[in-house]
N, C-alpha and C positions, 0 to 999 in steps of 0.2 A: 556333305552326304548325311541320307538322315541314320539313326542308329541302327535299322537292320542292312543296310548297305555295307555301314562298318563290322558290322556284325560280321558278314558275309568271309569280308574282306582279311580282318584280320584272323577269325577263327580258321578261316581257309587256309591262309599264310603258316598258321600254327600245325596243323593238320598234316597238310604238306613238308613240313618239316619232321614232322614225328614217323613219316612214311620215308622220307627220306633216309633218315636215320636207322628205321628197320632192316632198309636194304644192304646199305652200308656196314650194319653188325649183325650180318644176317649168321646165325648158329649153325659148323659145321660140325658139332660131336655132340656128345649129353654132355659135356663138361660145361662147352660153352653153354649151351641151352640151360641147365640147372644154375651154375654157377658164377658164367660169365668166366671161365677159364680161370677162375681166382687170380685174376692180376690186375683188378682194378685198384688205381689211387685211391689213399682215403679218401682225400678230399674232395675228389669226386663221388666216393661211394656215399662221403656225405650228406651232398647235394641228393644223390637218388635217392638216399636212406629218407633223409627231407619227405622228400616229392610221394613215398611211398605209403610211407605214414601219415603226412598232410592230406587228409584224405577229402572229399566232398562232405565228410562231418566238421571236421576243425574251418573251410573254407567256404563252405554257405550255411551252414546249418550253428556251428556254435557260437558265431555270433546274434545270432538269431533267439537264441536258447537265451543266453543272457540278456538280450532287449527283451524279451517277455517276462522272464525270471526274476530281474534282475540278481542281486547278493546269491540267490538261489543257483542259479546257474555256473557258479567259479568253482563247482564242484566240478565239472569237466576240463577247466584250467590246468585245477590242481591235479586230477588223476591222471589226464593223458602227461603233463610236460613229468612229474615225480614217477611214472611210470616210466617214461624212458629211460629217466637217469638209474633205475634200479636197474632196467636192463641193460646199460651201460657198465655199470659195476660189477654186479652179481653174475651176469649169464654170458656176455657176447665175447670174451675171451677164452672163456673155457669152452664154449663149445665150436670156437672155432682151432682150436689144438684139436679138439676129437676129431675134426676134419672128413664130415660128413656134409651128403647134399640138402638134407632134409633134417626137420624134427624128428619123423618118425624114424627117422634112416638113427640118430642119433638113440630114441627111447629103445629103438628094435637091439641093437645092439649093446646098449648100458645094460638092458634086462635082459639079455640074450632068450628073448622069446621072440616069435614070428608072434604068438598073439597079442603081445604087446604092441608090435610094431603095427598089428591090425585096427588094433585098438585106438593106434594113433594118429591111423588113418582117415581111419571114420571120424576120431574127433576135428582131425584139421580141415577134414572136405564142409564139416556139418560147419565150423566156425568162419569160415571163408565164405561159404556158402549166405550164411546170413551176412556178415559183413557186406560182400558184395552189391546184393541186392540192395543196400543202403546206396553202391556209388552209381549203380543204372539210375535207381531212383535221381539222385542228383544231376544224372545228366540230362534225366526226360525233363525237368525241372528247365534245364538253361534254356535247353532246345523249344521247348513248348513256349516259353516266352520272344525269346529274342531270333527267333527264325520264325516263329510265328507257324508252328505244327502242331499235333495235336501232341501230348507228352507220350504215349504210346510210341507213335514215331518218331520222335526223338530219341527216344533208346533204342530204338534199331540203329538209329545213324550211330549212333555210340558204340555199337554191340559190332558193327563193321569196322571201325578206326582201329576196336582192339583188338579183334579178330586178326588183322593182316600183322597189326606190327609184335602181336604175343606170340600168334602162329610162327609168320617167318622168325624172328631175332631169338626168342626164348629169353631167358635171361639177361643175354648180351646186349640184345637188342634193347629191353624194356629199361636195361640201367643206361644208357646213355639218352634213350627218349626220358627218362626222369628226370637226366640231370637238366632236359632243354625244358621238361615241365616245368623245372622247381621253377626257373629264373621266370616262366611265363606266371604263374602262379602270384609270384612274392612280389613282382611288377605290379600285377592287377591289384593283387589285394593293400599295398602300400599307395599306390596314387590318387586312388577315390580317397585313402584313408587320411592323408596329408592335405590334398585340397579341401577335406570337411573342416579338417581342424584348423587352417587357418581362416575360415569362412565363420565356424563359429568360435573357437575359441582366440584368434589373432594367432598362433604360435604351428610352425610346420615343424611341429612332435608330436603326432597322435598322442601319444602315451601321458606328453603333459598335460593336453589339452581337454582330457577328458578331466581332470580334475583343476583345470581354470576355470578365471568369468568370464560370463557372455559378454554380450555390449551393455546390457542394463546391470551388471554389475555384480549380479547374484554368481555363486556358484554353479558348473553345471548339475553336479547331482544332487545339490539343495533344491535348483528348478526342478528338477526331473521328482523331486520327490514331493514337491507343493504339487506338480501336476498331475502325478500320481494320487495324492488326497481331494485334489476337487474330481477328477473323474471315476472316485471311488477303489482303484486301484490299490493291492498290499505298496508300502514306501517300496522302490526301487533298492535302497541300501537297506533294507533288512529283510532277514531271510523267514521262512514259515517254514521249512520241513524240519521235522523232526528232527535232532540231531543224530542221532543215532541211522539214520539213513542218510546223510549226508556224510559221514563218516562211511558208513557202508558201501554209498558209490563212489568215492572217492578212492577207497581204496579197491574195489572189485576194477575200477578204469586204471588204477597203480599196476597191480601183478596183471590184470589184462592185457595193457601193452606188453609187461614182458613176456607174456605167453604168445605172443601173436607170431604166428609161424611164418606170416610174409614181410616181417620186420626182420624176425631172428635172421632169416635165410642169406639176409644183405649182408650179415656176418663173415658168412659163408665165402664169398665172392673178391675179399682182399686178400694180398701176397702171405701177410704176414698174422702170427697175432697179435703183434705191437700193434700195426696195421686197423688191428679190428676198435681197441682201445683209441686211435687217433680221430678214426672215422666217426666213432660215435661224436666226440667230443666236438667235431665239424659238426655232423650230423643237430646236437643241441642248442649253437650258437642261431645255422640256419633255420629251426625251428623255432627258434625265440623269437626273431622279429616280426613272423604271423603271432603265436601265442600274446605276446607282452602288446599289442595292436589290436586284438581283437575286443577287448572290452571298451575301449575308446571307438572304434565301430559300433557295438551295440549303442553304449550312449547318444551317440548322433543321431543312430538310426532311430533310436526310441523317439529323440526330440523331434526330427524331422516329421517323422510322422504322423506327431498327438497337433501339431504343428499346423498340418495340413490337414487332417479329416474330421479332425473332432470338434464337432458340431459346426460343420462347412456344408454348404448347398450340394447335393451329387452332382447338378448341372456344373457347377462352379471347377468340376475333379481336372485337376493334369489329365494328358493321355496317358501317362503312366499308369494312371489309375484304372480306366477301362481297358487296356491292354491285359494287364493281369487278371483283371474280372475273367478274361477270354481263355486263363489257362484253369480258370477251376480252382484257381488256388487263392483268391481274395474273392468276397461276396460282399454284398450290404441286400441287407432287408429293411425297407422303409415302414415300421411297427405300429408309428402314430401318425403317418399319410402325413409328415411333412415336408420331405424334400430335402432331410438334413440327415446328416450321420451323425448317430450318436452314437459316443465309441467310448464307453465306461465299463466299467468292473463292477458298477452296481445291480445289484439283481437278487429278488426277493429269493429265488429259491436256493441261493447260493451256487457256487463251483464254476463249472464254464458254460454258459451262455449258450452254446452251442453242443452242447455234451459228447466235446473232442467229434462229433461226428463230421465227417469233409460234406459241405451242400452241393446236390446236383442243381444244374442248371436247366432253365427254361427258356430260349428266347420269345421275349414277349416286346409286341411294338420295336421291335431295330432294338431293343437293350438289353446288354446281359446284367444280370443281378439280381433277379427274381431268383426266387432259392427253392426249392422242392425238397421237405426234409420232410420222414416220418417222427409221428411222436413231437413236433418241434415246440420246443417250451415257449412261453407266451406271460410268463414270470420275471421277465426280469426286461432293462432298458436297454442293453448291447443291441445295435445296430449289425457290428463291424464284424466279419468270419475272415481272419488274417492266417494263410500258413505258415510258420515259424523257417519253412524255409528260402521263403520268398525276400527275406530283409536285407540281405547282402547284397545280393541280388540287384534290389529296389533301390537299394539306400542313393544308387547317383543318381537316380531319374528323380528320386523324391527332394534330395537335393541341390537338385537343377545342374548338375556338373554337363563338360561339355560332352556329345553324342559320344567321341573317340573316345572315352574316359568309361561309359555305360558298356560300350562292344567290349572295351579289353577287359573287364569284368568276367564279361562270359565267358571268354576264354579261356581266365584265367579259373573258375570255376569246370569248366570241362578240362584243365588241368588235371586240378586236384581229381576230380573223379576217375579218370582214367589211367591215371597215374597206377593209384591203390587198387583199381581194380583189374589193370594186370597183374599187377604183383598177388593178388590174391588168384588171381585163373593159373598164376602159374604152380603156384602151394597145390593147387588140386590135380591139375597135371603129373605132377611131378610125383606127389602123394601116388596116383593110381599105377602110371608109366613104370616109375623106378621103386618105388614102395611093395607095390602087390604084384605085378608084372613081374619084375628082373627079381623081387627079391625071395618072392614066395612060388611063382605060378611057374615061369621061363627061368631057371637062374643062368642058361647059358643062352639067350636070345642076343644078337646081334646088336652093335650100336648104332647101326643104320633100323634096325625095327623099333629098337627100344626107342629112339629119338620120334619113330612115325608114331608107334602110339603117344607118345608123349603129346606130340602137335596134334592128334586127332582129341585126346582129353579135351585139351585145351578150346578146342571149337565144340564139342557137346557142354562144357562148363559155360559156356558164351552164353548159348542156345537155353540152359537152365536159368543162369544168372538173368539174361534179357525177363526171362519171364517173370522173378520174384521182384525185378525193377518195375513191371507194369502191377505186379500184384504186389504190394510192399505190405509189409507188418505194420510201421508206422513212419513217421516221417524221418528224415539222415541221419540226424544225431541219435537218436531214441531207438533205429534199428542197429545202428555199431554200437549204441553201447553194450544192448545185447548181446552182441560176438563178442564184445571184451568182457561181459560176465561168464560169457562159456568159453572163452577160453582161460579167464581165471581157475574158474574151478575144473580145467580138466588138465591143461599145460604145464601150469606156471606150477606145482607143488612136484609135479614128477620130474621137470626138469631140474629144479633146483634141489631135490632130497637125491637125484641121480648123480647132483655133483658134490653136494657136501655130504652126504651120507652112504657111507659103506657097507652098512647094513640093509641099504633098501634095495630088495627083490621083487623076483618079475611079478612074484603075487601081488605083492604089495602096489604093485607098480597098476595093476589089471584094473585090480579093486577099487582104487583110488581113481583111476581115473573113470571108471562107471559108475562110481557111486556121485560124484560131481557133477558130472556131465547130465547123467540121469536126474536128480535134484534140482538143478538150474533150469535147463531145458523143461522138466512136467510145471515148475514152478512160474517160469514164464509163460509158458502156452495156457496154461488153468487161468492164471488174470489178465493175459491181451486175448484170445481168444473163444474159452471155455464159459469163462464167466467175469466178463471183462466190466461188468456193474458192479461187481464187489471189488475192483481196483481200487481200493481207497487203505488207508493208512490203519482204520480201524479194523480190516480185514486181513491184512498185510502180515506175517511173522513177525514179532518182535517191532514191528511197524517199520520193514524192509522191502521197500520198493522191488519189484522185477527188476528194473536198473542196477539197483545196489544186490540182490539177489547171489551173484557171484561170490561173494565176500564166504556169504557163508557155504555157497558151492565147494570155495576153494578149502574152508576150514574143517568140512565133511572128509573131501580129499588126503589131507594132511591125515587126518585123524583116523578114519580107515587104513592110508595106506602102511602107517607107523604100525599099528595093532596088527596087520596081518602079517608084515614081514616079522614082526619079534617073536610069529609063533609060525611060522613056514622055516625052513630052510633058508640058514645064508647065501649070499650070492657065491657064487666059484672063487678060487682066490684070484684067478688073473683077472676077474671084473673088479674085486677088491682095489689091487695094485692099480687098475686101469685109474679107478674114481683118483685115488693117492696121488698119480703123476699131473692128472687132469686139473687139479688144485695149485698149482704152478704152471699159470698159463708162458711158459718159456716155446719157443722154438717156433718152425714154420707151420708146422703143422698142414701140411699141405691137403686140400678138399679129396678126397677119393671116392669112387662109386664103389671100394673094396670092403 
């Protein structure tokens, strides 16, 4: 069969399955719908915690990051995996003793204000919201390639798979279609990744193989950085950003995983709070074997492809090649009319070649690759317009792996997407339904209504999300790390001062998290959108990337919200005693909508 056949085939197989599964844990309370009845195994909550977090940034996009990047890029490594384990330690015990459905259900209550809980509303819908649009985005992505649509229409098809099994199952539903994601996910992304490495490096360990020799003997990131120097490229092993923003994103993606409200909530969802301590610990193991594999992905994928285009005939390209030209997401502009790709980092005017702008397409003569850009610079030698998240993706076609090996790929990438992007539809649901609904608006409204709007959320969040997928901020990685800088600086200081600190009140609590959120959020939107020419490092605060931006969101937060509580009013004494007991994550602590 050729690869969209299997494409067909197995994504269908997958698909099928994850509907299956909806039906089968189909949600008959809010308990189940929010929380999954709190009686899931760790080890299962593992695997979903996995699949939930594994999002379409860590599964098409960071490796991708790192093949352009190179050194540059282990800033996403380091901040998503050190991220976790902080919220493994510091958060996911203690707030599952508080034994609530939600974040904000948790901040509403720590700071016994409704407008806090308001506050945390709007924060978790706006940080979901952008996240999300990262996993549409990734899905229009598989779709547009390997079903051969337009990527438009591929995120509709995406925007219905989640629709049926977030809608019906709720929670219940979406953790056991996660745990069938993770295993479909860590499949696809380890068997291209194994068959690479024994192809080029002889050894079936990724991990070792990115740092063996080839057949000629060389190291491979010694090659990769000789080839890097003839085609004008920064060395691959050494890094150009400033330090100081590399520290900065690193840790704004650290307290940003722990702030992420569609992670924490899987907390939520086991028996116990030993329980929640076990699960993470699964939870790190199964995220490790994607993490610790994906840098040995990038390296292949970098080789494979300076391998095949760079200064090769276009006539001479795989179909892989023109395949992708078709989704808008790889171009060539033939500059000197000769018939070759040249695909260098050199270029008189410096920076990128394309200046980050995506080329619209023209068919000219039966071929796509003609580029229609305004403004388009005419300065430098770059042939090649590569999207960064097309390399995972690509890597088995560019590798010649067999058809079966390219489909399960795709699959395994509309995993990861739709995985995370339930678990984040239902943060917003949940947020609206039971947050501002039952807790503010209705507080005696029925658990047959409560559950209806909840599922009704949940399909206007669809309907939103589909469209920031067609209209994306930037490409997967680069749009969630955004959500992980606003949720640094709005989540992660209030949840953690609400449990080690006995002194911090609902002002404090208010302040803090508007003054973060507010700062992050103008601070992004001013250089990706506003004035997105002066994105450059010399324009930058303290030379801190939008990316890395959070860091100092989050140290706004801290710093606000410390100062207003020590000159407001204490907190009551039973919220005192509460934070005390909370700091001994003992007992079941059982979920309650109370």
């Amino acid at each position: 069969m050729d690869v969209q056949m299997w494409t067909y085939t197995i994504v269908g197989a997958t698909f099928l399955l994850y509907i299956a599964i909806a039906i089968w844990a189909k949600a008959g309370s809010t308990k189940e719908f929010y929380v999954a009845g709190a009686g899931v195994p760790p080890i299962v909550n593992g695997m979903a915690t996995a699949a939930d977090w594994m999002s379409a940034a860590s599964f098409i996009s960071m490796a991708g990051l790192i093949s352009f990047m190179g050194y540059d890029g282990s800033v996403y490594l380091m901040g998503w995996t050190g991220g976790y384990v902080l919220l493994a330690l510091l958060l996911a015990p203690y707030l599952r003793k508080f034994g609530k459905f939600t974040v904000p259900d948790f901040v509403g209550d720590r700071y016994y204000s409704n407008a806090a809980r308001t506050v945390a509303v709007i924060s978790a819908i706006f940080v979901s919201f952008t996240y999300v649009a990262g996993q549409m985005r990734g899905v229009g992505v598989v779709f547009s390639r390997f079903l051969e649509v337009d990527i438009n229409t591929g995120i509709l098809f995406g925007m219905g798979i989640v629709f049926f099994y977030a809608v019906l199952g709720g929670m219940k539903g979406i953790t056991y279609t996660q745990v069938a994601q993770y295993w479909v996910l860590i499949f696809a992304y380890m068997v291209p990744a194994i068959f690479l490495s024994i192809m080029i490096a002889g050894t079936p360990i990724p991990q070792f193989g990115m740092g063996a020799t080839g057949a000629d003997g060389v190291y491979l990131l010694d090659k990769l950085d000789n080839l890097h120097a003839e085609l004008g490229f920064a060395a691959y092993t050494s890094g150009s950003k400033p330090m100081i923003d590399v520290f900065a994103i690193t840790l704004a993606l650290m307290v940003g995983t722990a702030g992420l409200p569609h992670v924490i909530v899987r907390f939520f969802t086991v028996p116990k709070v030993r329980d929640a301590r076990v699960s993470a610990g699964w939870a790190l193991i199964f995220i490790a074997l994607l993490y610790t594999t994906a840098p040995a992905v990038a390296t292949f994928a970098r080789l494979n492809l300076i391998d095949t285009v760079s200064n090769n005939s276009y006539t001479d390209m795989p179909e892989w090649f023109k395949k992708w030209e078709k989704t808008g997401l790889l171009a060539w502009m033939d500059k000197n009319n000769d018939g070759k790709i040249q695909y260098t980092g050199k270029n008189a005017g410096g920076g990128d070649p394309f200046e980050g702008k995506k080329p619209e397409f023209t068919k000219e003569k039966g071929e796509y690759g003609q580029l229609l850009m305004s403004n388009k610079p005419t300065d430098n030698s770059n042939e090649l317009f590569i999207d960064k998240d097309i390399m995972v993706l690509a890597n088995p076609e560019i590798g010649k792996l067999p058809n079966w090996v390219i489909a399960l790929v795709a699959a395994g990438g509309l995993a990861a997407a739709l995985s995370t992007a339930a678990g984040l539809l239902l943060v917003i649901s949940t947020s609206i339904a039971h947050d501002l609904v039952k807790k503010q608006f209705n507080p005696n409204i029925s658990e047959k209504s409560e559950l209806l709007y909840a599922r009704i959320a949940v399909a206007v969040a669809i309907l939103i999300a589909g469209y920031f997928g067609i209209n994306p901020p930037g490409f997967v990685a680069e749009v969630v790390a955004f959500a992980f800088g606003l949720a640094a600086a709005s989540f992660f200081p209030v949840i953690i001062l609400g449990i080690f600190s006995k002194r911090m009140n609902k002002e404090g609590a208010i302040s803090g998290m508007l003054a973060g959120l507010v700062f992050t959020a103008a601070y992004i939107v001013y250089f990706k959108f506003i004035s997105p020419d002066t994105n450059k490092p010399e324009f930058w605060l303290l030379g801190i990337s939008p990316e890395g931006i959070g860091t100092v969101g989050m140290l706004i937060n801290v710093a606000v919200s410390m100062v207003v509580s020590r000159i407001t009013p204490a907190p009551p004494e039973e919220i005192q005693e509460l934070v005390d007991s909370l700091r001994y994550p003992k007992g079941a602590g059982e979920a309650s909508a109370h």
